[in-house]
Chimera marker file (.cmm) of the C-alpha trace (Angstrom):
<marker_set name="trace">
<marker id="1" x="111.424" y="84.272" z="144.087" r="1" g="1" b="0" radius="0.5"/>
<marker id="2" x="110.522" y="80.698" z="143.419" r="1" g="1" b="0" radius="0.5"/>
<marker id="3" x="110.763" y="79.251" z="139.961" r="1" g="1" b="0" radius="0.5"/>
<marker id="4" x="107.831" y="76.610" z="139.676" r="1" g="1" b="0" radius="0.5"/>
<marker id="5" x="108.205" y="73.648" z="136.889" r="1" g="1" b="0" radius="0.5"/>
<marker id="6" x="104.265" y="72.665" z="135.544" r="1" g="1" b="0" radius="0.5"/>
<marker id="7" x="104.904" y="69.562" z="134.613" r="1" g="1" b="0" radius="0.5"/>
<marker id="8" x="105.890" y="68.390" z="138.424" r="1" g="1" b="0" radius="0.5"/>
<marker id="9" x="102.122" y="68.922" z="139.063" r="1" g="1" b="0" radius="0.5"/>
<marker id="10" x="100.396" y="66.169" z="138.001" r="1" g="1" b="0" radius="0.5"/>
<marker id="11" x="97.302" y="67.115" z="139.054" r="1" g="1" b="0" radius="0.5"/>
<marker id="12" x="93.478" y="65.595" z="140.098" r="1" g="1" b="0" radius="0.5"/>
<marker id="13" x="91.220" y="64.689" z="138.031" r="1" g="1" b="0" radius="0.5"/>
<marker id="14" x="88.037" y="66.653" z="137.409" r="1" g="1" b="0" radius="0.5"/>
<marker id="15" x="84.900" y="65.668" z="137.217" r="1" g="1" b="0" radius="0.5"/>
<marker id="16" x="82.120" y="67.833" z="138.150" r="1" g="1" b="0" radius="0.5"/>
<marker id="17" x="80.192" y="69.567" z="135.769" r="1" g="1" b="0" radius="0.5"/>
<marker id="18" x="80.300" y="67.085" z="133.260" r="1" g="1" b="0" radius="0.5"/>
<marker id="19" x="84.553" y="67.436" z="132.864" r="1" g="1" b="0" radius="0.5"/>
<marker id="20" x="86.328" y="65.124" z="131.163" r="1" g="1" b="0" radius="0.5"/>
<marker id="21" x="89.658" y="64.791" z="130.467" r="1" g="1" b="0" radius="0.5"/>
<marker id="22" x="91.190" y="67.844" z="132.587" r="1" g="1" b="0" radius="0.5"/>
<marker id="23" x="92.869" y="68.107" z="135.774" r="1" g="1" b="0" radius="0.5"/>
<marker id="24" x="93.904" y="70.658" z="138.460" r="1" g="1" b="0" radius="0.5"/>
<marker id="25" x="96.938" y="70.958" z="140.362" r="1" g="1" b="0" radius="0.5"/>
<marker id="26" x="97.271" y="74.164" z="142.655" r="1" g="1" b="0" radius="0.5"/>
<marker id="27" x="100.336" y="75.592" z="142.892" r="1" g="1" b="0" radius="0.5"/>
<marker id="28" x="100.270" y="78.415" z="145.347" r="1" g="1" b="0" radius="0.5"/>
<marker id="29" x="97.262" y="79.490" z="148.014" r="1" g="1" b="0" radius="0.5"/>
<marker id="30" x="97.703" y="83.613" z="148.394" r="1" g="1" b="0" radius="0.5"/>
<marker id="31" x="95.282" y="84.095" z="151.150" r="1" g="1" b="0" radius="0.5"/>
<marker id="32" x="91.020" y="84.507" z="150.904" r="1" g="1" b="0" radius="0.5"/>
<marker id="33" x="90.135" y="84.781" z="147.146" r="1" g="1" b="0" radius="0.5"/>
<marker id="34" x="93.617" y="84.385" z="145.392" r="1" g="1" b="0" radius="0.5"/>
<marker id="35" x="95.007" y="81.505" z="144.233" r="1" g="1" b="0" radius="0.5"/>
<marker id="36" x="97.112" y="79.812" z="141.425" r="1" g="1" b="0" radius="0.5"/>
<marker id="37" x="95.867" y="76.821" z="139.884" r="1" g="1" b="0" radius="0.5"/>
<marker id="38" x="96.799" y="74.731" z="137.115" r="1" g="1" b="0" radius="0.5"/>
<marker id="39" x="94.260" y="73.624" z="134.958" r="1" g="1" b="0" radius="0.5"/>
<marker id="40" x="94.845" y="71.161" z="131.656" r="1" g="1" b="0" radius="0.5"/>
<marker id="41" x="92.687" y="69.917" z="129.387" r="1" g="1" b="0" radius="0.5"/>
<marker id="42" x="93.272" y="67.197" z="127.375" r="1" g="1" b="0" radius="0.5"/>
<marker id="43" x="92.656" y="66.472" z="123.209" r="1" g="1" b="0" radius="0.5"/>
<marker id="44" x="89.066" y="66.446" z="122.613" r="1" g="1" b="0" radius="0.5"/>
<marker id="45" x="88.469" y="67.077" z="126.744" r="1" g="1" b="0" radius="0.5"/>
<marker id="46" x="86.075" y="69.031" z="128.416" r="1" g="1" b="0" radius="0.5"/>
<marker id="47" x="86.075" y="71.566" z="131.451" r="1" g="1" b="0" radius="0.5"/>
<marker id="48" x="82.219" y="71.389" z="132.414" r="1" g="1" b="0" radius="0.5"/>
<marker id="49" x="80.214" y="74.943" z="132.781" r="1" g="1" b="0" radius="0.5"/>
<marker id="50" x="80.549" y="75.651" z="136.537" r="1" g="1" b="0" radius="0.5"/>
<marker id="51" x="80.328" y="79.280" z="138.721" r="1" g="1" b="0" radius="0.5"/>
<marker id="52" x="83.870" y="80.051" z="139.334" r="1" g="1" b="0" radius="0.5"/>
<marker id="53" x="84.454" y="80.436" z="142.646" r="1" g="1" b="0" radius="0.5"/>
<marker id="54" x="87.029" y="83.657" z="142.716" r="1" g="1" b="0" radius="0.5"/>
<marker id="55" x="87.851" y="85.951" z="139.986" r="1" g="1" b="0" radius="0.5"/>
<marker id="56" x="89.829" y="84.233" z="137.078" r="1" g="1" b="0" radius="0.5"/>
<marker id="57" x="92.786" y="85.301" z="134.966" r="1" g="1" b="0" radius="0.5"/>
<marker id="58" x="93.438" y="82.339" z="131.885" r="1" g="1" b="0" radius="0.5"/>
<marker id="59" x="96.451" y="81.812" z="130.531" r="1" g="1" b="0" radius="0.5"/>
<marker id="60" x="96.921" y="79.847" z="127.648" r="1" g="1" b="0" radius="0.5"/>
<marker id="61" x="100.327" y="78.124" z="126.770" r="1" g="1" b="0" radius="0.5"/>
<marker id="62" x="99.357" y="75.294" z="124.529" r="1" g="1" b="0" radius="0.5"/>
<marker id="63" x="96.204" y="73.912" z="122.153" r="1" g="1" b="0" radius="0.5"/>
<marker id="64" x="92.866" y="76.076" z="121.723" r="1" g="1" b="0" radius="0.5"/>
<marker id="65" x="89.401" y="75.552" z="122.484" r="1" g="1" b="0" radius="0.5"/>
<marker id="66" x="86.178" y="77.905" z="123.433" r="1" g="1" b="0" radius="0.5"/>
<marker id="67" x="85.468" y="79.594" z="126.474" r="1" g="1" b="0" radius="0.5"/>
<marker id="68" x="82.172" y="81.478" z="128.126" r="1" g="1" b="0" radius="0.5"/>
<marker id="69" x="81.276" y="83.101" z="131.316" r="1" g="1" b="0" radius="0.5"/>
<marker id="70" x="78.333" y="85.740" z="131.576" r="1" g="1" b="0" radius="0.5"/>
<marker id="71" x="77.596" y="86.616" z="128.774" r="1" g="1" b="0" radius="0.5"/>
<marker id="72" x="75.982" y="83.208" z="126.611" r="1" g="1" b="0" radius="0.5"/>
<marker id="73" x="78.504" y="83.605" z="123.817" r="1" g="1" b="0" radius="0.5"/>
<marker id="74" x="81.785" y="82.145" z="123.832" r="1" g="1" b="0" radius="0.5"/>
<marker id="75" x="84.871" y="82.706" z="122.441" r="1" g="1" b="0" radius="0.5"/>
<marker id="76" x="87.940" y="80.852" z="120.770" r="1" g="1" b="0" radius="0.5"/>
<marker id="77" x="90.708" y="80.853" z="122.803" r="1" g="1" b="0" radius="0.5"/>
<marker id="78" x="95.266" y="79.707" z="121.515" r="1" g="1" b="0" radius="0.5"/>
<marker id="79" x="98.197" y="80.824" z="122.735" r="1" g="1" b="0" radius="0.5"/>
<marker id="80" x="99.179" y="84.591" z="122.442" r="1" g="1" b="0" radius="0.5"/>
<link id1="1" id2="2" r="1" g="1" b="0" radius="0.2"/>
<link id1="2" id2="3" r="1" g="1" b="0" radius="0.2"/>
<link id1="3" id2="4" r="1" g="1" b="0" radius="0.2"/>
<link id1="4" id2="5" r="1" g="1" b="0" radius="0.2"/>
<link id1="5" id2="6" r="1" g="1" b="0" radius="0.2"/>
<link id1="6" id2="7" r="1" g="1" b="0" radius="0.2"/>
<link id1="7" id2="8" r="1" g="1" b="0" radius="0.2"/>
<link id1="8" id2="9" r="1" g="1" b="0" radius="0.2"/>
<link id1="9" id2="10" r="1" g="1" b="0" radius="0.2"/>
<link id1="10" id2="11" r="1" g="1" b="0" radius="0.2"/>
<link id1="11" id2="12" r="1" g="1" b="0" radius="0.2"/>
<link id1="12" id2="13" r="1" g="1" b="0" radius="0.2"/>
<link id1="13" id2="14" r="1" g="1" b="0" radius="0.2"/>
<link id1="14" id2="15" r="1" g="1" b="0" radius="0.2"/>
<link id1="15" id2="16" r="1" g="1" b="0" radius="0.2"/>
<link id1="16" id2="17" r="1" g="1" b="0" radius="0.2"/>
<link id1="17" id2="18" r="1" g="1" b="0" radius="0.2"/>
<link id1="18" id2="19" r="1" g="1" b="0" radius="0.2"/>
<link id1="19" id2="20" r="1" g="1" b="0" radius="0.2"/>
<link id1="20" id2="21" r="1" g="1" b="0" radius="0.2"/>
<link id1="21" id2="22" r="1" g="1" b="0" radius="0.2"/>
<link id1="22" id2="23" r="1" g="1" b="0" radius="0.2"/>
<link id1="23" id2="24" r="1" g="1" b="0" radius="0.2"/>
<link id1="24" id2="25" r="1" g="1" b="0" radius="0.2"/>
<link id1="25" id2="26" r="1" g="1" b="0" radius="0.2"/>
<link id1="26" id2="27" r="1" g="1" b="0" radius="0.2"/>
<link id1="27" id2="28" r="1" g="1" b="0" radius="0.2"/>
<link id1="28" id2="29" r="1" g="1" b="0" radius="0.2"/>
<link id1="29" id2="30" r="1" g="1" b="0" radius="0.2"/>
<link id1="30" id2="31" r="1" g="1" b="0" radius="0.2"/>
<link id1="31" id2="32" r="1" g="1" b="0" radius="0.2"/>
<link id1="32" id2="33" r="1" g="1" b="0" radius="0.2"/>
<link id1="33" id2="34" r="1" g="1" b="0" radius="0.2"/>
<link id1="34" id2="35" r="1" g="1" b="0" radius="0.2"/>
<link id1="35" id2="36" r="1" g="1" b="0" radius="0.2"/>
<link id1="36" id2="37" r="1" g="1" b="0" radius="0.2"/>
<link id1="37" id2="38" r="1" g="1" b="0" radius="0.2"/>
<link id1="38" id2="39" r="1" g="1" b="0" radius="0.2"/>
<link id1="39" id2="40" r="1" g="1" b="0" radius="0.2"/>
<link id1="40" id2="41" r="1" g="1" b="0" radius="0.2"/>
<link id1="41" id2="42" r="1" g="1" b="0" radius="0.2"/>
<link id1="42" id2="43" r="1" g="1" b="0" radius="0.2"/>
<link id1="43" id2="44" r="1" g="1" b="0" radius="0.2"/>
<link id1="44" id2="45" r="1" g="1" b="0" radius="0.2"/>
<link id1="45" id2="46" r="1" g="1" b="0" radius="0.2"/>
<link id1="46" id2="47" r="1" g="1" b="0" radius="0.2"/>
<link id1="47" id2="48" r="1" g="1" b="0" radius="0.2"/>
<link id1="48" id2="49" r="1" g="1" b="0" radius="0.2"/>
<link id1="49" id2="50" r="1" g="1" b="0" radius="0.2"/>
<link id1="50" id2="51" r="1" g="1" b="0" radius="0.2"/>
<link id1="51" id2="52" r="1" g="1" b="0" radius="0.2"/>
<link id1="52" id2="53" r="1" g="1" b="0" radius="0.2"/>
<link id1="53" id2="54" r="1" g="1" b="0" radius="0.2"/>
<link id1="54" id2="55" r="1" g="1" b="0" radius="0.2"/>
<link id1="55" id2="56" r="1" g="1" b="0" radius="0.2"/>
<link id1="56" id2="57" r="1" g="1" b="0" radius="0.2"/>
<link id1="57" id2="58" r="1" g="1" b="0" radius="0.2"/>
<link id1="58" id2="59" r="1" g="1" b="0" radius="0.2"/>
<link id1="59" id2="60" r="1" g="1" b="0" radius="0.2"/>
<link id1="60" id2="61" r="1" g="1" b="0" radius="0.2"/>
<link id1="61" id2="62" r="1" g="1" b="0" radius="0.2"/>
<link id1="62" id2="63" r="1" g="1" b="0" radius="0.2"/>
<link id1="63" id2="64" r="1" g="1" b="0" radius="0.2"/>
<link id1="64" id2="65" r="1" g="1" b="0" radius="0.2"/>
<link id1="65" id2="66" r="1" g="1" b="0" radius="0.2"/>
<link id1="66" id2="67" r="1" g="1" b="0" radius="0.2"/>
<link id1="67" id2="68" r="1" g="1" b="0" radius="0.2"/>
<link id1="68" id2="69" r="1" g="1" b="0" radius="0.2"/>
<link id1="69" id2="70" r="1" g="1" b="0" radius="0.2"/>
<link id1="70" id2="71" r="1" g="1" b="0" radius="0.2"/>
<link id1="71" id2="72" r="1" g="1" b="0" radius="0.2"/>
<link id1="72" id2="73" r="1" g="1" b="0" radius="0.2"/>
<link id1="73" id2="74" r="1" g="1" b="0" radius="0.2"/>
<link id1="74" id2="75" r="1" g="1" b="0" radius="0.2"/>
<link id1="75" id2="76" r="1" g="1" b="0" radius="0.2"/>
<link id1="76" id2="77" r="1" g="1" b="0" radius="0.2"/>
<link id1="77" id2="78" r="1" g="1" b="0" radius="0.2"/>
<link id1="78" id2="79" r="1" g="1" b="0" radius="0.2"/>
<link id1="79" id2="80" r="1" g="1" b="0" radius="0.2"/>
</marker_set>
């Protein structure tokens, strides 16, 4: 087991896609097509539209926002 701290990953900036304001930081590499990543998003920031590269799982542990994928509508997205 190995107990990871978030906030020791500061992460890199990201820019693509028209980002602003969010970083990523990964945290562990599992082999071809799994990962864990780290991904914040600042007050009034922006993660871009952009193809995701592997299947996703999204976690949220603070703020809210919107997200999409397929489908053209998006949703609202908080903790819990």
């Amino acid at each position: 087991m190995q107990v990871v701290s978030l906030g020791g990953y500061p992460g890199t900036a990201i820019g693509a896609h028209g980002s602003v304001g969010a970083t990523f930081a990964r945290i562990a590499d599992f082999g071809p097509g799994s990962a864990a990543t780290v991904v914040r998003v600042g007050p009034d920031g922006v993660l871009g539209l952009h193809p995701a590269p592997k299947p996703q799982l999204m976690i949220v542990i603070d703020g809210e926002g919107r997200v999409g994928g397929e489908d053209p509508a998006s949703i609202n997205i908080r903790p819990g």
